[in-house]
C-alpha positions as CSV (number, residue, x, y, z in Angstrom):
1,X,0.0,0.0,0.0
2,X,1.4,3.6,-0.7
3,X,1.4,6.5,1.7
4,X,-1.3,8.8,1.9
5,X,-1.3,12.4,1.4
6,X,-4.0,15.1,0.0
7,X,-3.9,18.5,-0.8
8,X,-7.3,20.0,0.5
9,X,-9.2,23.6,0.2
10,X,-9.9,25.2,3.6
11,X,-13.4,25.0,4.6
12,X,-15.7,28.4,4.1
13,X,-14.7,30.9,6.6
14,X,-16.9,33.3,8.5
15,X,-19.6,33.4,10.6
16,X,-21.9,31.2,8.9
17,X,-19.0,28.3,10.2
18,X,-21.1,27.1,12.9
19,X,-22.3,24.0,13.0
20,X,-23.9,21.1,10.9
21,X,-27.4,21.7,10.9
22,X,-28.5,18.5,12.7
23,X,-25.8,19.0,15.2
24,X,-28.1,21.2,18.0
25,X,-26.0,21.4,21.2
26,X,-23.8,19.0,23.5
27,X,-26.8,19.7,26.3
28,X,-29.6,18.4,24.2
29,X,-27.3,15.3,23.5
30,X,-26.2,14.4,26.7
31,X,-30.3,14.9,27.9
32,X,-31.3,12.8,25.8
33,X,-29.5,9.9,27.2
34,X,-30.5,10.4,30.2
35,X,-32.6,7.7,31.9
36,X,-33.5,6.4,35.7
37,X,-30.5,4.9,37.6
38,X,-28.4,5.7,34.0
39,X,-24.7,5.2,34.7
40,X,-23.2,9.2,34.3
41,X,-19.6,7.6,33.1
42,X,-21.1,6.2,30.3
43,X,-22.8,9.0,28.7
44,X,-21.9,10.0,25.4
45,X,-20.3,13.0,23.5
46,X,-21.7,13.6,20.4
47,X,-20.0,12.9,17.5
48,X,-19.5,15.9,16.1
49,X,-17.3,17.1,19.3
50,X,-14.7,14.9,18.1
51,X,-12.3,15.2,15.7
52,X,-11.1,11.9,13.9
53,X,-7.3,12.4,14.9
54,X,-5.3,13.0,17.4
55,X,-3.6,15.7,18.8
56,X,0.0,14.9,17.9
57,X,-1.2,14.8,14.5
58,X,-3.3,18.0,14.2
59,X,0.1,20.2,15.4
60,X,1.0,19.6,11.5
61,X,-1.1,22.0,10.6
62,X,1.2,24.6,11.1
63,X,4.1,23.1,9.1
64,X,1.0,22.6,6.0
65,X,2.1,25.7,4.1
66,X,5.7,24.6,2.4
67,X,5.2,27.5,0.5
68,X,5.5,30.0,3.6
69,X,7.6,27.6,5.6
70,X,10.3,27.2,3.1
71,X,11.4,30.7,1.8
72,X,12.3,32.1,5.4
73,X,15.7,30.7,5.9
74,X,16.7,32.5,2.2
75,X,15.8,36.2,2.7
76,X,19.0,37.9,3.9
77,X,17.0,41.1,5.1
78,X,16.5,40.6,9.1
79,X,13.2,42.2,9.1
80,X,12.2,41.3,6.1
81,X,12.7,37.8,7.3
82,X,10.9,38.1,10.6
83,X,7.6,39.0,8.3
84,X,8.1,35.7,6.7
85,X,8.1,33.8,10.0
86,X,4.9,36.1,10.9
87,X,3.6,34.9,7.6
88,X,4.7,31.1,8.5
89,X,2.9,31.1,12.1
90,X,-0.2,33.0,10.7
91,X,-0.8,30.4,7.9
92,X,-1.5,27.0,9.9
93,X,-5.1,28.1,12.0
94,X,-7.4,28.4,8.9
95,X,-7.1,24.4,8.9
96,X,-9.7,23.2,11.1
97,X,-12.6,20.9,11.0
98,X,-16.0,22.8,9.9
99,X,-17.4,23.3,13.2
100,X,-16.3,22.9,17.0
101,X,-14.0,19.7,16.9
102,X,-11.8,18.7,19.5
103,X,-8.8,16.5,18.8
104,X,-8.4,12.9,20.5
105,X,-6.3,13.4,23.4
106,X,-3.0,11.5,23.1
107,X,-2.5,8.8,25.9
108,X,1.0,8.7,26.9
109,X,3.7,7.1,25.3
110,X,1.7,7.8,22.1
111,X,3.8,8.4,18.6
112,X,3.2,10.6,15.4
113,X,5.6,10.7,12.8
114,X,4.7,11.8,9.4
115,X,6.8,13.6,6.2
116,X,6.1,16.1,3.2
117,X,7.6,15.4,-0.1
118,X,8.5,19.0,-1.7
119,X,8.4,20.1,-5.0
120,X,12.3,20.9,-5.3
121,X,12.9,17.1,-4.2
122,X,13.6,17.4,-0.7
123,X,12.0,16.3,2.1
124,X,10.4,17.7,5.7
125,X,10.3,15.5,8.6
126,X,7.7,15.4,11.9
127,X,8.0,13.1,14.9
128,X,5.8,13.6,18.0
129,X,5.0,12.0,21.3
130,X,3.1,12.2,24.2
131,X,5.4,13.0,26.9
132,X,3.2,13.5,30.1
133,X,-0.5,12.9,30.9
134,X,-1.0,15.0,33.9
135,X,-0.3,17.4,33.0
136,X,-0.6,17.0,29.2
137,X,2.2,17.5,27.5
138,X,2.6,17.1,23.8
139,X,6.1,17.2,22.1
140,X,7.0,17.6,18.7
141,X,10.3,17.8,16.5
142,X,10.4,18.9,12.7
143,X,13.3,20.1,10.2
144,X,13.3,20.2,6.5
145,X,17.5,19.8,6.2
146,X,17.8,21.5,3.0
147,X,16.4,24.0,4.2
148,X,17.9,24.9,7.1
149,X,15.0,24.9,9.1
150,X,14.4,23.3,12.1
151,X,11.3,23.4,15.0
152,X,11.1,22.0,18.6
153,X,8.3,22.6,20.8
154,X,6.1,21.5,23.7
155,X,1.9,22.1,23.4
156,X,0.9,21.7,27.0
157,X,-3.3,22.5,26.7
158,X,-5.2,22.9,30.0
159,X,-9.1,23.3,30.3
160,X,-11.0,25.5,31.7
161,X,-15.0,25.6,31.7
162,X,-16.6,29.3,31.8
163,X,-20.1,28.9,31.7
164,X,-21.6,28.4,28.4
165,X,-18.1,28.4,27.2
166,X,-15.0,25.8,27.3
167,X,-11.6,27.3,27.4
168,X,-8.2,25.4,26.1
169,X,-5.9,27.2,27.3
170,X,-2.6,26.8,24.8
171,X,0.4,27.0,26.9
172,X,4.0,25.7,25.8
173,X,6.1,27.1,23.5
174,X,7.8,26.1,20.2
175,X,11.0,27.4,18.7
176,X,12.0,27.6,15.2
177,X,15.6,28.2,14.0
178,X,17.2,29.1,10.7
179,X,20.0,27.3,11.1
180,X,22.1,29.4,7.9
181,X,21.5,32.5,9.8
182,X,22.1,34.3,13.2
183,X,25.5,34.8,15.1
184,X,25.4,31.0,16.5
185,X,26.5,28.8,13.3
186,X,25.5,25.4,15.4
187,X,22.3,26.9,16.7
188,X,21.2,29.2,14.0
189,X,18.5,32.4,14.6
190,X,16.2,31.3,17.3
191,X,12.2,32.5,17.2
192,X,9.8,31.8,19.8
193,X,6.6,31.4,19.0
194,X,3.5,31.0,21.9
195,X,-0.1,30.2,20.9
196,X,-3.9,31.7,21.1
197,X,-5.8,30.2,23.8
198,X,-9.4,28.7,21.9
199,X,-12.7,28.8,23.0
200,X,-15.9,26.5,22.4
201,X,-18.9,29.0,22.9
202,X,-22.6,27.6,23.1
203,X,-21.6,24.4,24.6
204,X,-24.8,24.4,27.0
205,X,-27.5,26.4,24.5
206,X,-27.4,28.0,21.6
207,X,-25.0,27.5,18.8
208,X,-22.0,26.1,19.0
209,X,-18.5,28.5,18.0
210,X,-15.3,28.1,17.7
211,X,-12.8,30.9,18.4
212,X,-9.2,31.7,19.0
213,X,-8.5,34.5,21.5
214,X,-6.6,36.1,23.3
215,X,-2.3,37.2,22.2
216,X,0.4,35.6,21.3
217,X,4.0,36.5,20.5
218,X,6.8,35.6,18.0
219,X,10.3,36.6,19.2
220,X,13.4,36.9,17.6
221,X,15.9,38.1,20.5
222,X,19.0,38.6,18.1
223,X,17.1,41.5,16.4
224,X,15.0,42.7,19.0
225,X,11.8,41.9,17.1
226,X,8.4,41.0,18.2
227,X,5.2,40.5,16.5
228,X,2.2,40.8,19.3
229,X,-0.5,39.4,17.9
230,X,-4.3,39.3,19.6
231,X,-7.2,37.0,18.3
232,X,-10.0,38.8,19.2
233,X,-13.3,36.9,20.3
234,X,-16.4,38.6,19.3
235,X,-18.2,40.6,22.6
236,X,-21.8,40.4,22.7
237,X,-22.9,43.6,20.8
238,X,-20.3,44.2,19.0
239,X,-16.9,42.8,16.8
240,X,-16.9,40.3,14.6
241,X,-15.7,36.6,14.6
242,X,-12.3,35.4,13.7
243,X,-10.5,38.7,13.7
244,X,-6.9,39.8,14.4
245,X,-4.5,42.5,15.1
246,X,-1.1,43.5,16.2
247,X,1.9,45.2,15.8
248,X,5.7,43.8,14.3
249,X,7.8,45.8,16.7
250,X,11.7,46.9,17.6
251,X,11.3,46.0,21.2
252,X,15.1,47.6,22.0
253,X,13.8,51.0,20.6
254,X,10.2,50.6,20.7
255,X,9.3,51.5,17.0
256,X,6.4,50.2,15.5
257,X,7.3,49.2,12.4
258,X,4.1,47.1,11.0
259,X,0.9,46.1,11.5
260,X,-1.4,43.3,11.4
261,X,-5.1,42.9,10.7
262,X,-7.4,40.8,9.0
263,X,-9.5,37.5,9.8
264,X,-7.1,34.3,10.8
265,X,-9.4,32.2,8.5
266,X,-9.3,34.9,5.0
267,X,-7.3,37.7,4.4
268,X,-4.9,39.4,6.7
269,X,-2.6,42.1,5.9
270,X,0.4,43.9,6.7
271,X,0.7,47.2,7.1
272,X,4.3,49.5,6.8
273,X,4.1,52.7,9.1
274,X,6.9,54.1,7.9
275,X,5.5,53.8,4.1
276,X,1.6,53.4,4.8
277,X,1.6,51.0,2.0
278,X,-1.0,47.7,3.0
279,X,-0.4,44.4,1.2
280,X,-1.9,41.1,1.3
281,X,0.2,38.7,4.1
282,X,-1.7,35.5,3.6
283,X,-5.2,34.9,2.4
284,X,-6.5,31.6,4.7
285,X,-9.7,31.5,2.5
286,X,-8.1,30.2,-0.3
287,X,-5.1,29.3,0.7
288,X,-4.6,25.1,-0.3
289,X,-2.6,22.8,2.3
290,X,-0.4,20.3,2.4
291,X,-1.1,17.5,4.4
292,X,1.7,15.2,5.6
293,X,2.4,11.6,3.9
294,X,1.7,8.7,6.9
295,X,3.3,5.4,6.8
296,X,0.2,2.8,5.9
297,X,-1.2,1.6,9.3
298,X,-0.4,-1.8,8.7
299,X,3.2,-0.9,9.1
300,X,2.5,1.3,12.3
301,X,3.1,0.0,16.0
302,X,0.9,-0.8,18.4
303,X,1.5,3.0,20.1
304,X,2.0,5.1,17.2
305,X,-1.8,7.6,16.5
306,X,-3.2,6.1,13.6
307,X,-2.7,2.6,14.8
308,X,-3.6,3.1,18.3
309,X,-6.9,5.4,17.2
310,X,-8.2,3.6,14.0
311,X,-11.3,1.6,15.9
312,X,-12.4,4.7,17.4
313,X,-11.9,7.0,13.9
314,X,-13.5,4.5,12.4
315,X,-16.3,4.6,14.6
316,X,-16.4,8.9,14.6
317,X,-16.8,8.9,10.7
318,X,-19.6,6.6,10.9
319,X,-21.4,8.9,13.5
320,X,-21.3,5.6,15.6
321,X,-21.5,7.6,19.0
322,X,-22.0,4.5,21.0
323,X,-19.0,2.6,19.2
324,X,-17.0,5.1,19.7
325,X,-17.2,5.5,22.8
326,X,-16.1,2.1,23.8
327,X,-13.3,2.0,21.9
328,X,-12.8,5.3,23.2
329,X,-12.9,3.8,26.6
330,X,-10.8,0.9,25.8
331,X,-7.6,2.7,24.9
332,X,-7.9,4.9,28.3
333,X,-8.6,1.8,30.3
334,X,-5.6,0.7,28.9
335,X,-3.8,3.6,30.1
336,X,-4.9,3.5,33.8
337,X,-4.0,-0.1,33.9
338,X,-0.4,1.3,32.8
339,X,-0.1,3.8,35.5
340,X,-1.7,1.2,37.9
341,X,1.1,-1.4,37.2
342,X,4.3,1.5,37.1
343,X,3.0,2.5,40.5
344,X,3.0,-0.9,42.1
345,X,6.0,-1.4,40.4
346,X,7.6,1.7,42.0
347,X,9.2,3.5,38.7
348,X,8.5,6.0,36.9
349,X,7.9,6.5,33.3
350,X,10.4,8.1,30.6
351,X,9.7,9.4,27.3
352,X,11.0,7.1,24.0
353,X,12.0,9.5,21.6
354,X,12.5,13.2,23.8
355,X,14.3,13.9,26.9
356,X,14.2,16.6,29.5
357,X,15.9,19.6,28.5
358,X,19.4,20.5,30.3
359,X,18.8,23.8,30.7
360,X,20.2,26.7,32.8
361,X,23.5,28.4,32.8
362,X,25.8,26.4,30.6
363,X,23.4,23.6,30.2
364,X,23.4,22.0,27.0
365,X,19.8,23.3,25.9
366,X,20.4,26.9,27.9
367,X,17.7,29.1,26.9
368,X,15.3,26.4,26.0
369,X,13.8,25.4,29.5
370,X,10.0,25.9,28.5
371,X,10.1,23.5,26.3
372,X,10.4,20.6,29.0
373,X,11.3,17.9,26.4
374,X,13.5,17.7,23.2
375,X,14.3,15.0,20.6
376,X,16.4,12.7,22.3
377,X,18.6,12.6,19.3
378,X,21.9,14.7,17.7
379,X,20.7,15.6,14.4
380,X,23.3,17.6,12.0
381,X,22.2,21.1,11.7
382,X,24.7,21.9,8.4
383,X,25.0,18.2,7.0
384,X,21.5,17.6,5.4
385,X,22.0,14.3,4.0
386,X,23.6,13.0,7.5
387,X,21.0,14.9,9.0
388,X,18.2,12.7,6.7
389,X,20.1,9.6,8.4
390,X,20.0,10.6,12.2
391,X,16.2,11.6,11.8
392,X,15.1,8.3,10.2
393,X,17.2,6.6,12.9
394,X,14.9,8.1,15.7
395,X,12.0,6.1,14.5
396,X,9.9,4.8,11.2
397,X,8.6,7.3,9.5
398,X,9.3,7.1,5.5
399,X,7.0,3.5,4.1
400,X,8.7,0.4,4.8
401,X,10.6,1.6,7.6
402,X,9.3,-0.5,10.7
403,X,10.3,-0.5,14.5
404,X,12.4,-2.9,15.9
405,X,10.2,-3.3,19.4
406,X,8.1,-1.4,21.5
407,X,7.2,-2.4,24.8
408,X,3.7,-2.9,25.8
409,X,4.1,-0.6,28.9
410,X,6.4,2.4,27.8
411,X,9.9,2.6,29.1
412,X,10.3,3.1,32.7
413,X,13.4,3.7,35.5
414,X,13.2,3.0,39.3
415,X,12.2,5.7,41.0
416,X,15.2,4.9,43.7
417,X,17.5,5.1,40.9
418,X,19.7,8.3,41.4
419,X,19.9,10.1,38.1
420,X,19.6,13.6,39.1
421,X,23.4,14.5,37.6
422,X,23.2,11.8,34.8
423,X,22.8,13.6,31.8
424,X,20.0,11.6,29.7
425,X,20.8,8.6,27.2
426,X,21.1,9.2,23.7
427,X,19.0,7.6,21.3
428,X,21.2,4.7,20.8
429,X,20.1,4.3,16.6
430,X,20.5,8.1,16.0
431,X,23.6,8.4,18.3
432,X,25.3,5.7,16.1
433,X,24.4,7.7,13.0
434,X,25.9,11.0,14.2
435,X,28.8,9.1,15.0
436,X,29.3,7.4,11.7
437,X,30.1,11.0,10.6
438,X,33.3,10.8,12.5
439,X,34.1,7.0,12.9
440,X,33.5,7.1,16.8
441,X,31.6,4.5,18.3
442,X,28.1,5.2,20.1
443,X,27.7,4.4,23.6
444,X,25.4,1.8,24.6
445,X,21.4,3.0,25.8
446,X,20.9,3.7,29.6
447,X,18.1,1.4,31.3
448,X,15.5,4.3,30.8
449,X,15.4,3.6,26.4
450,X,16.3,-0.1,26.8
451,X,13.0,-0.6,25.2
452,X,12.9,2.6,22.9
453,X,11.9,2.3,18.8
454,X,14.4,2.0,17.1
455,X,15.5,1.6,13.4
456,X,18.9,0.7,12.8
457,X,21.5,3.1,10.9
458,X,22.1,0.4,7.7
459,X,17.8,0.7,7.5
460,X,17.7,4.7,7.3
461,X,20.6,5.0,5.5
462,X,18.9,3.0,2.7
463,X,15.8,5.1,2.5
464,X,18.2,7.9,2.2
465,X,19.2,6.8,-0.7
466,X,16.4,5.9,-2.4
467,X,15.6,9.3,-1.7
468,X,18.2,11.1,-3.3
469,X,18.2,8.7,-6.6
């Protein structure tokens, strides 16, 4: 079976967006299922609150523009080049769902890894896990080597409920760096980007609304730049839905020196003050995406999204509420049973494919501390063809790639083991690749990945090269 990918037209913007006419409310539903001595655990969502993926997989949307993500490591102009990342963070939120849809949460220990073929020949590449449950914690690594770009970041979403409202609150942070540019030739010109927070309105009566709110930042602290951006949620008499504004900004001098305006599902535009000349910045109403390329199923593990969620997809499409649910249920089950078992076994559970940043003064990921967890991998930021291996050494995630083994119950340590000054293990697979680049040997994997996925260096390097011929 071949991979899958699509190229699809964003759904019609604007306020008609609402809901599916049948859909009503999530009150009505849940009355409706209400009966004498009914169990309360066992009442269903509707299907229409759930989105048929899961959240490691809906963060691609944001690297589903190649054609804003891949021009900003070649403008030479600082600012210039700031507006392109602007352009690049603003492009991903018109992809959504028709609706209010709420991704699957990932359980933990849960995998994502997807690519994007581009039309110059190279390649982008997207891994993903669930690194904590309470509090959720979803952590994601991309580059596209060729072009210099690379992304970490951390999405840690907490709920809130406000009435007739329900509030995710979108904290975490990712950071993006042009690795040709900026004074640090390893590191490259860091950004850091934050995220709205996004609202559900009409949950209890009347009609049900999505909306992004609230501001969010993208940083560049080698040129003092900042883009404030707010997502403004309609007020009761007045506004309108899906608007935005801000300001591009020299924080060190505090000159203004655009602005931003527009709807984050159409057209928003970019303003010069020193010119007062407005152009077009990205038009999310027409704009057509890229979705990733997934291994097929059958060669997924056990853990990895599509694998783990395909009953209960299945079961969403077909508007099979009651379906869903249990296989729904089935998959969380599974997880307290996990948690059950670590905690009479007295350890504690690691990550697979990140680690917990080393941060703090002269740590090895200094200035990186909000993002909690990194790829637990070296990955070449000026070799892209070495950097192709070490990637596909982390785990599968071109076709025919498969894991060696993954453990029922993810990877654990004793909780008595002392590893507070131990600096994590390496991914053993991509730690073997970076050394192949200078003939050292790779140290063995600590007890914490002794049951990690892995895909041996001889295996990457082969899709490699099918690749490049």
């Amino acid at each position: 079976m071949n991979s899958r990918s699509s190229r699809e037209d964003s759904p019609a913007s604007g306020e008609d967006e609402i809901v599916e006419p049948e859909q009503g409310n999530v009150l009505s539903h849940i009355i409706s299922q209400l009966r004498p001595g009914a169990d309360l655990s066992r009442v269903v969502l509707p299907t229409f609150i759930l989105e048929p993926r899961s959240m490691l997989e809906r963060i691609t949307n944001f690297m589903a523009h190649p054609e804003t993500l891949l021009p900003m490591s070649t403008i030479d102009d600082p600012v210039e080049r700031f507006v392109s990342v602007v352009k690049f963070y603003l492009s991903g939120w018109h992809i959504k769902p028709p609706g209010v849809k709420k991704p699957l949460n990932p359980i933990l220990g849960e995998t994502f890894t997807c690519y994007w073929d581009y039309q110059d020949g190279t390649r982008g590449y997207y891994i993903a896990e669930q690194t904590s449950h309470h509090p959720p914690k979803s952590s994601y690594f991309f580059m596209a080597p060729e072009h210099n770009i690379r992304i970490d970041g951390t999405l840690k979403p907490r709920s809130k409920f406000l009435g007739n409202s329900a509030a995710s609150l979108m904290e975490g942070i990712a950071i993006l760096r042009l690795l040709n540019r900026g004074q640090d030739k390893e590191m490259g010109e860091k950004y850091i980007l934050t995220q709205p927070n996004m609202y559900a309105r009409g949950i209890l009566f009347g009609k049900m609304k999505y909306e992004l709110g609230d501001h969010s930042y993208v940083r560049c602290p080698e040129h003092n730049l900042v883009a404030d951006i707010e997502f403004k949620t309609k007020g009761y008499f007045s506004g309108t839905y899906n608007a935005l504004g801000g300001t591009i900004k020299n924080e060190k001098t505090g000159e203004v020196l655009y602005e931003l305006s527009g709807m984050w599902n159409g057209e928003m535009h970019l303003k010069n003050c020193l010119t007062h000349q407005k152009e077009v910045l990205f038009d999310g109403a027409h704009a057509r995406h890229t979705k990733p390329q997934v291994r097929p199923v059958e060669e997924q593990a056990e853990r990895e999204s599509q694998q783990l969620w395909k009953p209960t997809v299945k079961a969403i499409v077909a508007r099979n509420h009651e379906l869903a649910t249990d296989e729904k249920t089935k998959i969380e089950d599974q997880q307290r049973d996990e948690a059950a078992k670590r905690a009479d076994e007295g350890v504690d559970w690691q990550p697979r494919l990140f680690r917990a940043v080393q941060g703090g003064p002269g740590g090895r990921d200094e200035g990186d501390e909000d993002l909690d967890w990194i790829i637990n991998a070296d990955v070449a930021s000026h070799d892209p063809q070495l950097a192709a291996k070490q990637i596909l050494s982390i785990a599968p995630i071109v076709p025919g790639q498969k894991a060696e083994s993954q453990s029922q119950i993810p990877p654990h340590q004793p909780q008595h083991s002392d590893t507070s000054n131990q600096a994590p293990s390496q991914n053993p697979a991509a730690s073997t690749a970076a050394a192949d680049s200078s003939a050292a040997s790779s140290s063995g994997p600590g007890p914490e990945n002794a049951n990690m996925v892995r895909v041996d260096t001889e295996t990457a390097q082969k899709f490699v090269d099918a690749k490049e011929q």
